[in-house]
GUTOR-278870 format. One record per residue: residue in three letters; y, x, z of N, C-alpha, C in turn. Coordinates in steps of 0.2 Angstrom, whole numbers, always signed. Each point is the difference from the previous one (the first is absolute). Example, Ala and Ser with C-alpha at 12.3 -4.5 7.8 and 13.67 -1.06 7.14 Angstrom:
<atoms>
ATOM   guro      ny      nx      nz     cay     cax     caz      cy      cx      cz
ATOM    Ala     -28     +66     +39      +6      -4      +0      +6      +4      +0
ATOM    Ser      +5      -2      -4      +6      +4      +1      +5      -4      +3
</atoms>
This chain:
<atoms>
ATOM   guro      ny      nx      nz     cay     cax     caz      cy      cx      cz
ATOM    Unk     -28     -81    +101      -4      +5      +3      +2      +0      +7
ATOM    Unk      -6      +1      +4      +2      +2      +7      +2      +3      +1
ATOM    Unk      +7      +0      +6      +4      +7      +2      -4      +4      +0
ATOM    Unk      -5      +0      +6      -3      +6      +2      -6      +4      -4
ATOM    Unk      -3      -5      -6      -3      +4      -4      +5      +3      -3
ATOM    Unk      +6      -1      -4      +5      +1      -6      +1      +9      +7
ATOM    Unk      +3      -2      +6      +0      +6      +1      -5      +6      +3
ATOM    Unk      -5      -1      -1      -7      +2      +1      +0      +6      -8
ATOM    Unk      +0      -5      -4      +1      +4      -7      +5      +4      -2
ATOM    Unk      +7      -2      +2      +2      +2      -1      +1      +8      +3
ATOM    Unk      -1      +0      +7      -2      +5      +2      -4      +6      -2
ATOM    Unk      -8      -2      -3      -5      +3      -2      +3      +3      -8
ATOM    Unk      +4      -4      -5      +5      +3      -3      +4      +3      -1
ATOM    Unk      +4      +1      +6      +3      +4      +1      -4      +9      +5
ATOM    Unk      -4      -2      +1      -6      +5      +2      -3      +3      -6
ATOM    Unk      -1      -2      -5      -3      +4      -6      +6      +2      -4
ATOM    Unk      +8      -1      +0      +5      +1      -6      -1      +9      +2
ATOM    Unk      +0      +0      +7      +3     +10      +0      -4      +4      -5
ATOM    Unk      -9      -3      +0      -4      +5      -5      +4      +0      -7
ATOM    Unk      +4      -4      -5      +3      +0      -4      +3      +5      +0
ATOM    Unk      +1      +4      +8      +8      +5      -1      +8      -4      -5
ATOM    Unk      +3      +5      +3      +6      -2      -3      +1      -7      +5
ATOM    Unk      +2      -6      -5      +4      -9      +5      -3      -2      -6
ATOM    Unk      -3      -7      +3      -4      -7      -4      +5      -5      +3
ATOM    Unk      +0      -4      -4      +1      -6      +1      -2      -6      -3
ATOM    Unk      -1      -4      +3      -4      -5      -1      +0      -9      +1
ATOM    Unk      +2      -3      -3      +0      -6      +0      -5      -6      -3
ATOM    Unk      -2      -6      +0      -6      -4      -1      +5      -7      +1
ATOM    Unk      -2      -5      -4      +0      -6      +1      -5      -6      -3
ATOM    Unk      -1      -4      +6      -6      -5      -5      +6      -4      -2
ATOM    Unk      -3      -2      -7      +7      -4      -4      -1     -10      +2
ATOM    Unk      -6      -1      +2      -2      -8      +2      +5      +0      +8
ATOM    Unk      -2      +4      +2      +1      -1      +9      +6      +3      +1
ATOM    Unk      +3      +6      -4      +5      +3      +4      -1      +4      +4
ATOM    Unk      -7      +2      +3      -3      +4      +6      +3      +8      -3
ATOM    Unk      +5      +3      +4      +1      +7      -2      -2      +4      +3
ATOM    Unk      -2      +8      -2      +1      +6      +3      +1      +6      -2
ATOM    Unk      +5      +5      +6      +3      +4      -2      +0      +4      +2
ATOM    Unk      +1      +9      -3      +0      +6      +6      +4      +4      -6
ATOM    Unk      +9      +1      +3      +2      +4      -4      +2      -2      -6
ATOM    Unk      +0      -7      +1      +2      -4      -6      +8      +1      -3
ATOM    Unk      +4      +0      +4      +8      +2      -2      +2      +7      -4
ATOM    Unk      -6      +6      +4      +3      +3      -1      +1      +3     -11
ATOM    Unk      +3      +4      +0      +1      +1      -9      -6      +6      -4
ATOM    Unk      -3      -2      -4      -5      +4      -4      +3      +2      -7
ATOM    Unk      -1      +5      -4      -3      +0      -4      -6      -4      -4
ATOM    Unk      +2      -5      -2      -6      -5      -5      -4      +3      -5
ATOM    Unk      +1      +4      -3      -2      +3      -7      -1      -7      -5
ATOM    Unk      -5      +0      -3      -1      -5      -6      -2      -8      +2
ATOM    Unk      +2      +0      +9      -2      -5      +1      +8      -4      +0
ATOM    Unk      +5      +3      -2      +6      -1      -3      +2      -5      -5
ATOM    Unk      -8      +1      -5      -2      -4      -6      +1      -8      +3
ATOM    Unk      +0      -3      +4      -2      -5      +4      +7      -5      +0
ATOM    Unk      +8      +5      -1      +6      -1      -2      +2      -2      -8
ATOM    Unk      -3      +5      +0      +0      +0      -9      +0      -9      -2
ATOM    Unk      -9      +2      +2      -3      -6      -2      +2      -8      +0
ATOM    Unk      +4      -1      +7      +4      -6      +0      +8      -1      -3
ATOM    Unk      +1      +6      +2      +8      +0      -6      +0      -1      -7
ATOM    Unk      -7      +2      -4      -1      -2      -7      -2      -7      +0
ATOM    Unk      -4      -3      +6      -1      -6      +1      +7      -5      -1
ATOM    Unk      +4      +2      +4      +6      -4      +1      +3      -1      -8
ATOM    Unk      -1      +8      -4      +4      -2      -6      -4      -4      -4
ATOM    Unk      -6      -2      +0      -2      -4      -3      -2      -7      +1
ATOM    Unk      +3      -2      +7      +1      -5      +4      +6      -3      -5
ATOM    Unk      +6      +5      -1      +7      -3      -1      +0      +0      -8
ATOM    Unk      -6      +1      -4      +0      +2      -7      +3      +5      -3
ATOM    Unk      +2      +5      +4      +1      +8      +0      -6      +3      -5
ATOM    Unk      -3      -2      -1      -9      +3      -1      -6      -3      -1
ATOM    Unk      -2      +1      -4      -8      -3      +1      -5      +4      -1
ATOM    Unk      -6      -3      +3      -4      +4      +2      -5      +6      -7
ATOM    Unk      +1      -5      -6      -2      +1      -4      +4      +4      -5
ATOM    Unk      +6      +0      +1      +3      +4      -3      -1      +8      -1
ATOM    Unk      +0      +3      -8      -3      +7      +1      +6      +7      +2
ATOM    Unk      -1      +4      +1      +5      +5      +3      -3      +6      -2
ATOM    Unk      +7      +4      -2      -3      +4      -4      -1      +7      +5
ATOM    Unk      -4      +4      +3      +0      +6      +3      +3      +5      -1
ATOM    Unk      +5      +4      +0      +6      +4      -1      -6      +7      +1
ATOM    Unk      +1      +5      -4      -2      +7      +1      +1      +3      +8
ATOM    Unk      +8      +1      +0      +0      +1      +6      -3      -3      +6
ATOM    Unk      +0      -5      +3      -4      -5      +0      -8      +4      +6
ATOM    Unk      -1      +3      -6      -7      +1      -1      -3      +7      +7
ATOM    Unk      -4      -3      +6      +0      +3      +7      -6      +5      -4
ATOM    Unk      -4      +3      +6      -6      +5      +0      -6      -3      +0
ATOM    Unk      -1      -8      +4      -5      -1      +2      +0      -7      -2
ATOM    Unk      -6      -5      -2      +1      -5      -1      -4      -4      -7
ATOM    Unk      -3      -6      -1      -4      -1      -5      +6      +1      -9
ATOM    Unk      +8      -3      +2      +2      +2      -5      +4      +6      -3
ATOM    Unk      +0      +5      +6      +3      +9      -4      -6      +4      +1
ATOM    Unk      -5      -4      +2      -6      +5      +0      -5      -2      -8
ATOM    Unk      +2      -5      -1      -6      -6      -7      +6      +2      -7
ATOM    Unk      +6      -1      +2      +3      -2      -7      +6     +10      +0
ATOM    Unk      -2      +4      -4      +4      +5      -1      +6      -1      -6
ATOM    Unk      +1      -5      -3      +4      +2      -6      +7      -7      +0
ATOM    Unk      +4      +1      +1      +6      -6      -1      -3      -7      -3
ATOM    Unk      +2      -5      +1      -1      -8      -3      -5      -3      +6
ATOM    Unk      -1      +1      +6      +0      -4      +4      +1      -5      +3
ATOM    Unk      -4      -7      -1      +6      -7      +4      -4      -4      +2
ATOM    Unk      +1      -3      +7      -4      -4      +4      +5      -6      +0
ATOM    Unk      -9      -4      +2      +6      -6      +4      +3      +1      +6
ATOM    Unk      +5      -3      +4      +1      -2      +7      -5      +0      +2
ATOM    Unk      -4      -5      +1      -8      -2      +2      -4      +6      +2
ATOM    Unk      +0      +4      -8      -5      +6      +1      +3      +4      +4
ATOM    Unk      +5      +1      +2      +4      +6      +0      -2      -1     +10
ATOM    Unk      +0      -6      +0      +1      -1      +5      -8      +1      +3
ATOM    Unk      -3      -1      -3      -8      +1      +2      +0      +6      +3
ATOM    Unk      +1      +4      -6      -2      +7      +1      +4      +5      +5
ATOM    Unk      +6      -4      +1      +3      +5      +7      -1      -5      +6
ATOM    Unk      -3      -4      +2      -6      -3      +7      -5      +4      -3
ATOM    Unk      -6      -1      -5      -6      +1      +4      +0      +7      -3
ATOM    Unk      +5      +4      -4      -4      +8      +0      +7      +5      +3
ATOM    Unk      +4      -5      +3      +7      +5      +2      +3      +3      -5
ATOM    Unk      +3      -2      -8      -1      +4      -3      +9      -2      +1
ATOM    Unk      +1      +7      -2      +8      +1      +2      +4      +0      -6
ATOM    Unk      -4      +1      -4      +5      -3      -8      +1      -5      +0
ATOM    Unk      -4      -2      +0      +1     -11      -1      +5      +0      +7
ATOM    Unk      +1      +2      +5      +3      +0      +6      +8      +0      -1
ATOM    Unk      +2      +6      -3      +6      +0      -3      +2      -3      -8
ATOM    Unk      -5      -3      -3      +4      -6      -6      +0      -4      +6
ATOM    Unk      -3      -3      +3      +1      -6      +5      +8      +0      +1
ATOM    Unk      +1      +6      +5      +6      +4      +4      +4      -2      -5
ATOM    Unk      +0      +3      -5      +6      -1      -6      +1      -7      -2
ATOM    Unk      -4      -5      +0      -1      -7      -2      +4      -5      +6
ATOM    Unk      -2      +3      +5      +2      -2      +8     +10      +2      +0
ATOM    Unk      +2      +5      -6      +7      +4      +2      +1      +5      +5
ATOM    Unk      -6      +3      +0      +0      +7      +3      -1      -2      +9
ATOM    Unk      -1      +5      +3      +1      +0      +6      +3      -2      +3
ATOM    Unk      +6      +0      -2      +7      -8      +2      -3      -5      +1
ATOM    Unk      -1      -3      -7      -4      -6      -1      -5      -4      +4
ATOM    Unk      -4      +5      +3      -5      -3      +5      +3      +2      +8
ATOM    Unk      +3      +2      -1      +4      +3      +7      +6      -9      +2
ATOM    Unk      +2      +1      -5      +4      -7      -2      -2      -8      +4
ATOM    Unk      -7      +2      -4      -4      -7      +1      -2      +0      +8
ATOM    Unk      -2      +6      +1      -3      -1      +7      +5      -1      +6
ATOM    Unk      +7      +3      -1      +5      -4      +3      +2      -7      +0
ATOM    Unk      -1      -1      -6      +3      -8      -2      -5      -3      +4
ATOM    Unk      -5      +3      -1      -7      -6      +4      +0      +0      +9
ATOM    Unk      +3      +5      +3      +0      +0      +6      -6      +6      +1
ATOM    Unk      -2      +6      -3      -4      +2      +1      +4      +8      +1
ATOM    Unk      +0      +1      +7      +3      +5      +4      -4      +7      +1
ATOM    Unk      +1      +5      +2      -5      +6      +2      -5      +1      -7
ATOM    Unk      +3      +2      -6      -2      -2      -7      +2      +3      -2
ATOM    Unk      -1      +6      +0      +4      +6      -6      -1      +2      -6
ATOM    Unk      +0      -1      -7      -2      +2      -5      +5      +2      -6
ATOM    Unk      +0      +7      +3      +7      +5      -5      -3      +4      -4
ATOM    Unk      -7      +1      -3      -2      +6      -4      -6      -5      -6
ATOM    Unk      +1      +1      -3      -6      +0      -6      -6      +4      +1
ATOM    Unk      -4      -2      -5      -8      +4      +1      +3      +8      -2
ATOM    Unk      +2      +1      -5      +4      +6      -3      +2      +2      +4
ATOM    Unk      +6      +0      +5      +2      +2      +4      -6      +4      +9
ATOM    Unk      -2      -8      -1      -4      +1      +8      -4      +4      -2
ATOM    Unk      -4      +1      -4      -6      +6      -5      +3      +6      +1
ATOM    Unk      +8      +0      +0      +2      +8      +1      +2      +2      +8
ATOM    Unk      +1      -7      +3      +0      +3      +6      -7      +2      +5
ATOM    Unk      -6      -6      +0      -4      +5      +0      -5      +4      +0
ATOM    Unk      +2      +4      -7      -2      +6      -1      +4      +6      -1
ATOM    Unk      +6      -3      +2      +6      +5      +5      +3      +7      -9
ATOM    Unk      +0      -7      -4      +2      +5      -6      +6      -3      -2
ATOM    Unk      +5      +2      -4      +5      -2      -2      -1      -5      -6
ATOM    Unk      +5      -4      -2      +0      -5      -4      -2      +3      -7
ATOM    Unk      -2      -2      -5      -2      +2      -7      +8      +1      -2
ATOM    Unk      +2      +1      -5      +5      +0      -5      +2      -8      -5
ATOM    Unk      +5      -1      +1      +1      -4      -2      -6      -3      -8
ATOM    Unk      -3      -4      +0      -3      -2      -7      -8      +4      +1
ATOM    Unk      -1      +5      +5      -6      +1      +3      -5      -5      +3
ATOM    Unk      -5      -2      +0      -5      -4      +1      -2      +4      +6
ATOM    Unk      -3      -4      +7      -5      -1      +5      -4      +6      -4
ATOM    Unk      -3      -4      -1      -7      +3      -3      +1      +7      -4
ATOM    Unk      +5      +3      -4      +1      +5      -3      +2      +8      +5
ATOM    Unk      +2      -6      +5      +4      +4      +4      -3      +4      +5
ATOM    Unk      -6      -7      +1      -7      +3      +7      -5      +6      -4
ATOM    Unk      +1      +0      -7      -6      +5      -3      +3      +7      +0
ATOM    Unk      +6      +1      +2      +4      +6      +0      -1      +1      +6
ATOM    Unk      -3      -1      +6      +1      +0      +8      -7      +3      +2
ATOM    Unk      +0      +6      +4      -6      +4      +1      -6      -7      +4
ATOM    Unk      -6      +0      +0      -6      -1      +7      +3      -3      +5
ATOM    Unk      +1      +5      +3      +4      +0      +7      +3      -9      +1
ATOM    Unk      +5      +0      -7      +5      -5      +3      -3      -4      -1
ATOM    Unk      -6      -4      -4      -1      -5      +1      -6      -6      +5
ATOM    Unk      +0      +6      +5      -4      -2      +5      +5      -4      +6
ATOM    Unk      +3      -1      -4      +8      -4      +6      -4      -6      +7
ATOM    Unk      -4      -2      -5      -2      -7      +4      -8      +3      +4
ATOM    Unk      +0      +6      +2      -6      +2      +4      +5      +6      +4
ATOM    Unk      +8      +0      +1      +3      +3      +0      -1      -1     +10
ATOM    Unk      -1      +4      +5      +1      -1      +6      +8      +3      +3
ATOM    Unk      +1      -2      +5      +6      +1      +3      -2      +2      +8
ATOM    Unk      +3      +7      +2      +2      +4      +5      +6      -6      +1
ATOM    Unk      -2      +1     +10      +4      -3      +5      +7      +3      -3
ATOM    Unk      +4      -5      -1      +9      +4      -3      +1      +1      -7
ATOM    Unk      -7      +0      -3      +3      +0      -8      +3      -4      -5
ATOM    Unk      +4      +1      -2      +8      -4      -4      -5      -3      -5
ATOM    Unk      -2      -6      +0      -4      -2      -7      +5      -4      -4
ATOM    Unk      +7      +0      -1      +5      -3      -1      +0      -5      +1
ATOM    Unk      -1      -4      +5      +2      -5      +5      +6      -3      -2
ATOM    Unk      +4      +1      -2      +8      -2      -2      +0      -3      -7
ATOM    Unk      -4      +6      -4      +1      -5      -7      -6      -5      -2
ATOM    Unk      -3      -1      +4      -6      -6      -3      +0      -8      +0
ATOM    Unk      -3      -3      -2      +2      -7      +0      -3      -1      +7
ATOM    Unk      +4      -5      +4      -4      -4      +7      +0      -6      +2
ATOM    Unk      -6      -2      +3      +0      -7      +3      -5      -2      +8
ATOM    Unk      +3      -4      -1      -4      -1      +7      -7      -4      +0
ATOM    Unk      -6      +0      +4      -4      -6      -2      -1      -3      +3
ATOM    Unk      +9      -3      +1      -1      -9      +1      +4      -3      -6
ATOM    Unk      +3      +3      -3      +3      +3      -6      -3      -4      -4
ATOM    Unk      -4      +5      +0      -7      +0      -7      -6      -6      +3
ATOM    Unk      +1      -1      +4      -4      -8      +3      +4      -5      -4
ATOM    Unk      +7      +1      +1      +4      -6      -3      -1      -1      -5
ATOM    Unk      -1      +4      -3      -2      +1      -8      -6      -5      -1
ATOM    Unk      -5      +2      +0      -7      -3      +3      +0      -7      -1
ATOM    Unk      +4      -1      +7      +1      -6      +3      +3      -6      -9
ATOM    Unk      +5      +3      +0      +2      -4      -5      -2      -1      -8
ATOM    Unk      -3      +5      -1      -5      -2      -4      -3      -4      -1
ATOM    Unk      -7      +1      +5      -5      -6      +3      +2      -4      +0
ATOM    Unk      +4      -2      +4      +5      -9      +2      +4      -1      -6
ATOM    Unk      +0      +4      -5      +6      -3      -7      +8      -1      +5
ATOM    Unk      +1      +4      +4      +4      -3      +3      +6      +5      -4
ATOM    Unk      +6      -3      -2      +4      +2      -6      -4      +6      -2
ATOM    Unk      -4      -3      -2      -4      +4      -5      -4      -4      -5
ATOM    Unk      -3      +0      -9      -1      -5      -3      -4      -2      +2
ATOM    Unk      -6      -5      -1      -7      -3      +1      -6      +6      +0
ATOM    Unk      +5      +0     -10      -7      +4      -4      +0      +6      +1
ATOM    Unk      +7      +6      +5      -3      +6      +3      -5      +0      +3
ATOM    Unk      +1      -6      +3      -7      +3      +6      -7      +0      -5
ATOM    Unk      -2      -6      -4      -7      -1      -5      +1      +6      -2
ATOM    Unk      +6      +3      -2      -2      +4      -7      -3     +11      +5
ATOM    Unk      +6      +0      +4      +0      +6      +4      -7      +1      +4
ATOM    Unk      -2      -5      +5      -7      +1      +6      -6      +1      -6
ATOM    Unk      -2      -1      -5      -5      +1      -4      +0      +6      -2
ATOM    Unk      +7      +5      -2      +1      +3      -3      -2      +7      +5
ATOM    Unk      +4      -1      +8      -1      +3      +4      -9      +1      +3
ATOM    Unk      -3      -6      +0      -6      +2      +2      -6      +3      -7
ATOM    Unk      +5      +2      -6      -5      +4      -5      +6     +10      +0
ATOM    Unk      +3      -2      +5      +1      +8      +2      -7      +4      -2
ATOM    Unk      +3      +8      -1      -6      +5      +2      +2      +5      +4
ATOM    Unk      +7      -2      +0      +0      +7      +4      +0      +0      +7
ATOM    Unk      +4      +4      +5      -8      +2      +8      +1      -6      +3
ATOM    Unk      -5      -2      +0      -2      -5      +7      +0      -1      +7
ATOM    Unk      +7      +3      +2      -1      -1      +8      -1      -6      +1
ATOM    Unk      +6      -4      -1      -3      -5      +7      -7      -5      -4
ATOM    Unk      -1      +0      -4      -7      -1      -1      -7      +4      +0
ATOM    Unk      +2      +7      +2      -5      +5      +1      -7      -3      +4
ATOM    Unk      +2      -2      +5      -4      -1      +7      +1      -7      +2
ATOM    Unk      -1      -5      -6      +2      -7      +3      -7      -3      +0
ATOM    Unk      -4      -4      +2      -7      -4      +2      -2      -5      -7
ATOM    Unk      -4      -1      -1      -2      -5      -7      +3      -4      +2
ATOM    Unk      +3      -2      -5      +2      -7      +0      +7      -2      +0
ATOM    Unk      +4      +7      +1      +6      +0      +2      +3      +4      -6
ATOM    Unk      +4      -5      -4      +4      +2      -5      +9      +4      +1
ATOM    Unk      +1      +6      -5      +6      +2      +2      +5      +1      -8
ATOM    Unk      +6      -2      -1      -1      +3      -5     +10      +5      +2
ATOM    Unk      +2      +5      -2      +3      +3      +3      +2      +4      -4
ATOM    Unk      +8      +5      -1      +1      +6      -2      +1      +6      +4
ATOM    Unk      -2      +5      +1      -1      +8      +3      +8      +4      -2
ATOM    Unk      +2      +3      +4      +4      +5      -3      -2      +6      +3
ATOM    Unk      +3      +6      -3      -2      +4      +1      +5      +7      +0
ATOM    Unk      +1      +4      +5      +5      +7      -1      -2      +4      +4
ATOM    Unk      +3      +5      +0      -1      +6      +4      +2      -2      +8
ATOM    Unk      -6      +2      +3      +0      -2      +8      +0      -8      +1
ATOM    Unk      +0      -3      -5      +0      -7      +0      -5      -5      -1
ATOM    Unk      -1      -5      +1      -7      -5      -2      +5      -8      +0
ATOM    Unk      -1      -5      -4      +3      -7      +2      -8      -3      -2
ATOM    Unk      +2      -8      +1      -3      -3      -4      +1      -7      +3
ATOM    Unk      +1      -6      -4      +3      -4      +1      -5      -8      -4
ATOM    Unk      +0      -4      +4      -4      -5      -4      -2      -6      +3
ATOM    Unk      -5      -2      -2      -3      -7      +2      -8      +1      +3
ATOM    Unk      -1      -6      +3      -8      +3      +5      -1      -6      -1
ATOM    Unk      -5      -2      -3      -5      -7      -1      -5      -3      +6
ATOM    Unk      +1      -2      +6      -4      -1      +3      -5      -5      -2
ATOM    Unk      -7      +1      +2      -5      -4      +1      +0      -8      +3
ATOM    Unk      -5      -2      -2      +2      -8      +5      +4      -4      +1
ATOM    Unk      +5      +0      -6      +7      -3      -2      +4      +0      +7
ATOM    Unk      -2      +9      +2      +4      +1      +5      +7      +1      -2
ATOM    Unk      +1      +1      -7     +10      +0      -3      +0      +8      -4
ATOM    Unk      +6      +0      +0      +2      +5      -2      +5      +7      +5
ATOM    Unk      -2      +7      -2      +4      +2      +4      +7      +6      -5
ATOM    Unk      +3      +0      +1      +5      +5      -3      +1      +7      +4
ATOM    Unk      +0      +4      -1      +2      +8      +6      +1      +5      -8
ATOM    Unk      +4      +5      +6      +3      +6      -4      +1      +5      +4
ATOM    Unk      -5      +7      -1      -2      +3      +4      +3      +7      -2
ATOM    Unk      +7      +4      +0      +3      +6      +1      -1      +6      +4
ATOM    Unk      -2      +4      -4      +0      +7      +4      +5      +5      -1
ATOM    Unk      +2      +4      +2      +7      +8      -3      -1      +4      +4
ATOM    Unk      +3      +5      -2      -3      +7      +3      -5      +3      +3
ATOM    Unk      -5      -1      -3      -8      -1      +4      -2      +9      -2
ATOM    Unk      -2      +5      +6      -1      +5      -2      -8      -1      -4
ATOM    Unk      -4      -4      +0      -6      -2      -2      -2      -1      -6
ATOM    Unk      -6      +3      -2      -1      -4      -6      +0      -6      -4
ATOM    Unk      +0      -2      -7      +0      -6      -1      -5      -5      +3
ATOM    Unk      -5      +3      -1      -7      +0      +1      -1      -6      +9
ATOM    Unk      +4      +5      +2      +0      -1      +8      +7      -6      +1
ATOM    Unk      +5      -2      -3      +4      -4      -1      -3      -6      -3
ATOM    Unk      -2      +0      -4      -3      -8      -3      -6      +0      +5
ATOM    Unk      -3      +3      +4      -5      +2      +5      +2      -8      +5
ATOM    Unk      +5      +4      +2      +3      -7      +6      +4      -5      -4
ATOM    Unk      +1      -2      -6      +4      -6      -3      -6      -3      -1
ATOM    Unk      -4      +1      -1      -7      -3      -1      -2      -4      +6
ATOM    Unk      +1      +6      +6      -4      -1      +8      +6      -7      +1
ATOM    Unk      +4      +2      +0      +5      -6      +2      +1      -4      -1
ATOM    Unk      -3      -2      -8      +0      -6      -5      -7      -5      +3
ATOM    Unk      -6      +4      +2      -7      -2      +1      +4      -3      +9
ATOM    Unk      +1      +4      +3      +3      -3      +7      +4      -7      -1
ATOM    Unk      +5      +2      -4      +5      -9      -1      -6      -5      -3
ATOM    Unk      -5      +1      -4      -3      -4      -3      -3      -4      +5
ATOM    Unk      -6      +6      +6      -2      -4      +3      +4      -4      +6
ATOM    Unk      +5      +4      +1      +4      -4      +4      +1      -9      -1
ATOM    Unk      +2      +0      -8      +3      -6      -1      -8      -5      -1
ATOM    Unk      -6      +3      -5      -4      -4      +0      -3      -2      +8
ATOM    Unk      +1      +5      +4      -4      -4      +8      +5      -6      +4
ATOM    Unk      +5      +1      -2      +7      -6      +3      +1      -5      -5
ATOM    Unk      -1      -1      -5      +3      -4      -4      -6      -4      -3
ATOM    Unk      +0     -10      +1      -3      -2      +1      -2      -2     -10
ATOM    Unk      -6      +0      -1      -2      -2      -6      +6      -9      -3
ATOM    Unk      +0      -1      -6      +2      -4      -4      +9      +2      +2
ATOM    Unk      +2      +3      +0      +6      +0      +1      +5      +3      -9
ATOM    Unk      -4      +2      -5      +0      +4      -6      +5      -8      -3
ATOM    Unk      +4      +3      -3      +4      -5      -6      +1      +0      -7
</atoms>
C-alpha cells in the first residue's frame, strides 16, 4: 500500500475512534502483501470472547503433538455449566459430552462459554494457554481468568461457591446485574481494569496471521477453524457494513464498556485476504454505538485495501 494512501486512512481512522468514547485500537493486515495498518495498535484492551482465538490454537497444538484429538468426546462438568449459550441453555440435567470438534464449533460461532472452559480445562487451565503463548513468542497476551471467572468479573458479583455452577449462580442475581455488556462507563469509572484478561491488537493480529499462514500452527486449523468462524451468529461488526462480495468470518467479544472483534476480511477480485482486530474499553457509550464504529472502521480498512491492492494477488 501506498504511504500516503496507508496514511490518509489511517488518519480518517483515527478521526472516527473518538465516537466510540472511551480508547480503540485498531490493527489490519493483508496476509498476500504484508500491507499494514494501524491506529493504537500497541496499546492493551480487554478482549472479551475474542480471547476464544487463544484457546483455539493452544488446543490446536495439543492435537498437533497427539495430546488430543479432534474427535475425541469430553465429558461437560456440572459446574462447568455458564448462563448463556446453546449447551446450558438446551441441555438442563448432568450426562453431557461433546466432542473437541463440537465443542469447538459452538464457542466460535455462538461464544458459548461452556464449551469455552472444557476447552480451558483440556488446554490445562489458564496456565496452560498462557504457557503456550509464551513458548510461541506471543507477547502482550494475557489470559488469567476462565469464562467462570471473567462472567463474575463483568457483572461485578462474587464467585459462586465452590461446586456452584455459572449458571446456577446468575439465576440467584437480580435484572440489574445482567445487563453487564450494555453496561456504559462515566469518565474515571473503575470498570476493574486490573483484573481482566488483556491484549493488544497486534497481538491478536499475530494470532490471525499465524493461523492463516499455518505458521507453527497445523495445516488443518486453518480448514477446519475459517469455515467455522464465517457460520458465526453472533454481532457482526466487522461485517455489518461490508459491500457484496466481500466475505468476513470473525469472533466478537463483548463487556461492559467494551466492544472487540477480531477476524478475517475476504477481499473481492482475488484481491487476498485481510486479518484485523478491532478493540474498544471504557467507552461511556452504548453497545449500539460501539459496534457502531467497529463496523465504520472495518468498511473504511476494506475499502482502503480493495482500492490499492491489485487483483490476482489471492493464494
Amino acid at each position: 500500500m501506498d504511504s500516503a494512501i496507508r496514511k490518509a486512512a489511517e488518519a480518517e481512522i483515527a478521526r472516527l475512534l473518538p465516537y466510540a468514547g472511551g480508547e480503540t485500537g485498531v490493527a489490519a493486515l493483508h496476509l498476500q502483501t504484508g500491507a499494514r495498518l494501524g491506529v493504537g495498535e500497541h496499546g492493551r484492551y480487554p478482549p472479551g470472547s475474542t480471547i476464544k482465538m487463544a484457546i483455539v490454537l493452544a488446543i490446536f497444538d495439543l492435537v498437533d503433538k497427539g495430546a488430543l484429538t479432534l474427535e475425541q468426546m469430553v465429558e461437560v462438568q456440572e459446574v462447568e455449566m455458564t448462563y448463556s449459550g446453546p449447551i446450558a441453555g438446551e441441555f438442563s440435567f448432568p450426562g453431557v459430552a461433546l466432542s473437541v470438534l463440537n465443542l469447538l464449533e459452538v464457542m466460535l460461532t455462538r461464544s458459548d462459554n461452556t464449551a469455552t472452559d472444557v476447552l480451558l480445562r483440556l488446554a490445562g487451565g489458564t496456565q496452560g494457554v498462557q504457557t503456550y503463548l509464551r513458548r510461541e513468542g506471543i507477547e502482550d497476551f494475557d489470559i488469567t481468568l476462565t469464562m467462570r471467572e471473567a462472567l463474575c468479573v463483568m457483572h461485578e458479583v462474587p464467585l459462586p461457591p465452590e461446586g456452584v455452577s455459572v449458571r446456577e449462580w446468575m439465576r440467584r442475581q437480580p435484572a440489574e446485574v445482567m445487563d453487564a455488556r450494555e453496561r456504559t462507563h462515566a469518565p474515571g469509572f473503575d470498570y476493574r481494569l486490573g483484573v481482566r484478561d488483556h491484549c493488544t491488537p497486534l497481538a491478536m493480529l499475530e494470532l490471525l496471521r499465524r493461523l492463516y499462514h499455518a505458521d507453527r500452527v497445523m495445516p488443518r486449523a486453518r480448514e477446519i477453524v475459517l469455515p467455522i468462524m464465517m457460520r458465526a451468529t453472533t454481532a457482526p461488526r466487522i461485517a455489518a457494513r461490508l459491500p457484496a462480495g466481500v466475505r468476513a468470518a470473525a469472533k466478537s467479544g463483548s463487556g461492559s464498556g467494551t466492544c472487540s472483534d477480531a477476524g478475517y476480511m475476504v477481499l473481492p477480485g482475488a484481491k487476498g485476504t485481510l486479518a484485523l482486530s478491532i478493540q474498544v474499553k471504557a467507552s461511556p457509550n452504548s453497545m449500539a454505538v460501539r459496534e457502531a464504529i467497529v463496523a465504520d472502521v472495518s468498511r473504511l480498512i476494506c475499502d482502503a485495501y480493495v482500492l490499492t491492492t491489485p487483483d490476482g494477488v489471492a493464494q
